[in-house]
N, C-alpha and C positions, 0 to 999 in steps of 0.2 A: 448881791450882784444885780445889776442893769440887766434884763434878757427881756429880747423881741418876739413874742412868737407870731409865726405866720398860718394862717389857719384856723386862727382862735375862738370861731362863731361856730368852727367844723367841729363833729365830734369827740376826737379826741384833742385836737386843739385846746379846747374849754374844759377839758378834764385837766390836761396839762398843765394851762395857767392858771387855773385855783389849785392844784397844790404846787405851783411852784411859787403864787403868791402868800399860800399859806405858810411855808418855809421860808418867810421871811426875804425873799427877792422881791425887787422891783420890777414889775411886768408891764410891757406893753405891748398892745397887740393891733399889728396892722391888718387891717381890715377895710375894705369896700365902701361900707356904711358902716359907720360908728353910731347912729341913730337907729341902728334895727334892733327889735328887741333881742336878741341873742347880746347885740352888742352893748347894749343896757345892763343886759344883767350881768356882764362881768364886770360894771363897774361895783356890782355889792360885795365883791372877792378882793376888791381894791386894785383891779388890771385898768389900763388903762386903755380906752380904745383910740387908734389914730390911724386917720383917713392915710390910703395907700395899696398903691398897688404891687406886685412884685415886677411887673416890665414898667411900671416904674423909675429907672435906676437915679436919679435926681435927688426924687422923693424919697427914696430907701436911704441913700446916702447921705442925706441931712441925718434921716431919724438910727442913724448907725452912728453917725457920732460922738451920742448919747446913750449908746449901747454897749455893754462888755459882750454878752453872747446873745446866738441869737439860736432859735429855738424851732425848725422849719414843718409841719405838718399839713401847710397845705398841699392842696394837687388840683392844676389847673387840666380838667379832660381836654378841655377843645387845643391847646397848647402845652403840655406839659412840657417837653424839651424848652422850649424857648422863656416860661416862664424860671423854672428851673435856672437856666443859663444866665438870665438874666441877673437872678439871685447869688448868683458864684461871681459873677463881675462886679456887682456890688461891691462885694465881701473883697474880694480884689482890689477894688478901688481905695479900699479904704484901707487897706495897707495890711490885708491877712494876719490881725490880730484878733478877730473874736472867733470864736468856739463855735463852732457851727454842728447841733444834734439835727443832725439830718436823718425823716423819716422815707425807711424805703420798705420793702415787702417781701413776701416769700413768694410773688409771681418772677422776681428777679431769677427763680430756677427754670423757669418754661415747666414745659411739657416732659416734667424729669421720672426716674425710676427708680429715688432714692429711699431707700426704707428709715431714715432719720437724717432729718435738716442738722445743720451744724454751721460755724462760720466758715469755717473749711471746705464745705461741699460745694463742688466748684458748680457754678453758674453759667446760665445759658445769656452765649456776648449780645444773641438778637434781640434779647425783648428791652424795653425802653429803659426798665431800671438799671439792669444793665450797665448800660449806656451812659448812664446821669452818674451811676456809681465811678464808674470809671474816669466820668468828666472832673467830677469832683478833688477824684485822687489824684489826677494829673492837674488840677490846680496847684495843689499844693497848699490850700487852707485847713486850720486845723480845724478838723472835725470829730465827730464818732456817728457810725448809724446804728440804726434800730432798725430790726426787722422783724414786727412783730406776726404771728397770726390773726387769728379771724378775732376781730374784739368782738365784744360784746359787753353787755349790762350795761347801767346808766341807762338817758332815754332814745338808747339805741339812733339816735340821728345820722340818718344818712350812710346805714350800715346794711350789710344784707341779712341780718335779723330783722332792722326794721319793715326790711320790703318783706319779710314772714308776714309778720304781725298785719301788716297790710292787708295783703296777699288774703290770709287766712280769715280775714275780718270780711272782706269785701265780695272774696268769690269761691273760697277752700283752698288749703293748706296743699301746694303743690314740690315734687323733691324733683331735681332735675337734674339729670343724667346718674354716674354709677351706683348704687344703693349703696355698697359696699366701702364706699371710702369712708374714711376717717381724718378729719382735722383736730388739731390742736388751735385751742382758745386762750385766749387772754379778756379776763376783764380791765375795762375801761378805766378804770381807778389805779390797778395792778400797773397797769403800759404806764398811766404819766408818774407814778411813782419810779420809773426805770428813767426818766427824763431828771430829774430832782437827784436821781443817785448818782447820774454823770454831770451833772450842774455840780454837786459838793465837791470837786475834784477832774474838775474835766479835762488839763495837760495828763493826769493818770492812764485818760482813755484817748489821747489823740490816737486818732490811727484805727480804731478799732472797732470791729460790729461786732451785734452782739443778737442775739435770736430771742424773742420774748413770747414765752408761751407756760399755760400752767400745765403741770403733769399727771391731767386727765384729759387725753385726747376722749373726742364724741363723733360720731358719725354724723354729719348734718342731718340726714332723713330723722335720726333720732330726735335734731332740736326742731327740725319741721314740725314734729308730730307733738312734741310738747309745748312748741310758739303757738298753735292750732288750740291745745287746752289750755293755754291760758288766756285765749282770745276769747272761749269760752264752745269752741268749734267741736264735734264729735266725728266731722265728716274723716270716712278713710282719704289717707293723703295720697292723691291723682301723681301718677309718675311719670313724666316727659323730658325728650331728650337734652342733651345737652346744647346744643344748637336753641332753645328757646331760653337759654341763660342771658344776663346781660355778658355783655362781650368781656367786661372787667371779670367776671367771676367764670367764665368757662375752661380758664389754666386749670382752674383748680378742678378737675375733675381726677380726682385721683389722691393720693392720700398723702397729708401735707401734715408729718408727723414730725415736731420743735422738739431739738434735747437744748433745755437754755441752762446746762451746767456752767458756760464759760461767766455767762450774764449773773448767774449766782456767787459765781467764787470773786469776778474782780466789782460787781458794783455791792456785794452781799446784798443782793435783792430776791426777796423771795413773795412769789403770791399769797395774798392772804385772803382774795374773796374766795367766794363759794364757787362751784363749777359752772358750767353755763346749764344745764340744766336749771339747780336748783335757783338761778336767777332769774329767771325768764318771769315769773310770774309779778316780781318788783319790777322787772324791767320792763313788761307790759303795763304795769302801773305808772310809772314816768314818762313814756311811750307816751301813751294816751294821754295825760295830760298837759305836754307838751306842742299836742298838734293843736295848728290853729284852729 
């Protein structure tokens, strides 16, 4: 299969198109700069990089031409609706024949008080995901989304592990706001293998999300405190409010516990890395070698 992904230089982006180019698909990935080295080294996976933007719609629409599905993990902060919208007119124009895996989140709950995520647990209309989810389905393009948890592993790019590791490297290992919650993780490798599972068969999952998480929820304070030893840090972890979060991660102040049985029984996908724990200290190892 032909599949576009958008996002490709971004963390999981790049996870996704090496193993969807390793399973044998043709991948190409639009992207900004095709000459940056992110976007270099996916030519050694054999992905292709090509200049474009997602508001765009000209450019998109040429390189859909030449697409069967397309594969969406980017997310534009300064624009997300409007880049978003623009990528559903696209796919529109071109006559709502490709397969559109669209990445959304588990902030798509708000400020909720649900004691386990599910696709069923219904969502809060206000927040932006929301929003886009809904734009999507009253398209009427085929799709399926993914809504994974917190990734991690790999070299943590652009993740809130990686701003740990940072964090912990530069000034001490800080936990911000509840001590007490609990998220469920997914490693990096585990999410784009969920992307590949609904690429072998993707009219199976028009229509349908699916929640991606492995089944050993962690407390973040707990991965603060072992991001800090693996940075090589002894200091006790300083605790500050939630209000000094970035804005993207202050939903989650609360416990954001994935049951991904539906994602198990209809893609049989099942995690096979290690927890986020016992990854953190590879993952600081790629981390770091990764920065410029």
């Amino acid at each position: 299969m032909r599949v576009l992904i958008t996002g490709a230089t971004g963390y999981v982006g790049r996870a996704v198109a090496e193993a969807l180019a390793g399973t044998g698909h043709e991948v190409a990935a639009l992207t900004r700069d095709p000459d940056s080295g992110r976007a270099r080294a996916l030519r050694d996976f054999g992905v292709r990089p090509l200049r474009g933007r997602l508001t765009d719609r000209a450019v998109l629409s040429g390189i859909l031409a030449d697409t069967d599905a397309v594969v969406h993990t980017a997310f534009d902060p300064d624009d997300p609706v409007g880049a978003e919208r623009a990528l559903f007119g696209a796919l529109a124009d071109a006559g709502g024949r490709h397969h559109l895996v669209y990445t959304s989140g588990c902030s798509i709950y708000g400020e909720h008080a649900h004691a386990t995520l599910t696709p069923g647990t219904p969502v809060d209309s206000s927040t932006v995901r929301a929003r886009l989810e809904a734009e999507l389905q009253g398209a009427g393009l085929p799709h399926t989304v993914l809504r994974p948890g917190m990734v991690h592993g790999g070299d943590a790019h652009s993740s809130i592990v990686g701003d740990w590791f940072r964090e912990a490297q530069s000034s001490g290992p800080v936990h911000r706001g509840r001590r007490d919650k609990v998220w469920s993780w997914i490693h990096v490798e585990d999410l784009a293998r969920a992307y590949t599972a609904v690429l072998r068969a993707p009219k199976e999952h028009d229509g349908r999300t699916y929640l991606l998480g492995d089944a050993r929820p962690v407390a973040p304070l707990a991965v603060v405190e072992a991001a800090a030893r693996a940075v090589g840090r002894t200091d006790a972890v300083a605790l500050a409010p939630i209000e000094d979060e970035k804005p993207v991660y202050r939903v989650f102040d609360r416990d954001e516990i994935i049951d991904s049985s539906a994602a198990g029984a209809a893609l049989g996908w099942i995690p096979q890395e290690s927890d986020v724990l016992a990854e953190l200290p590879a993952s600081f190892g790629q981390w770091s070698a990764a920065r410029p």
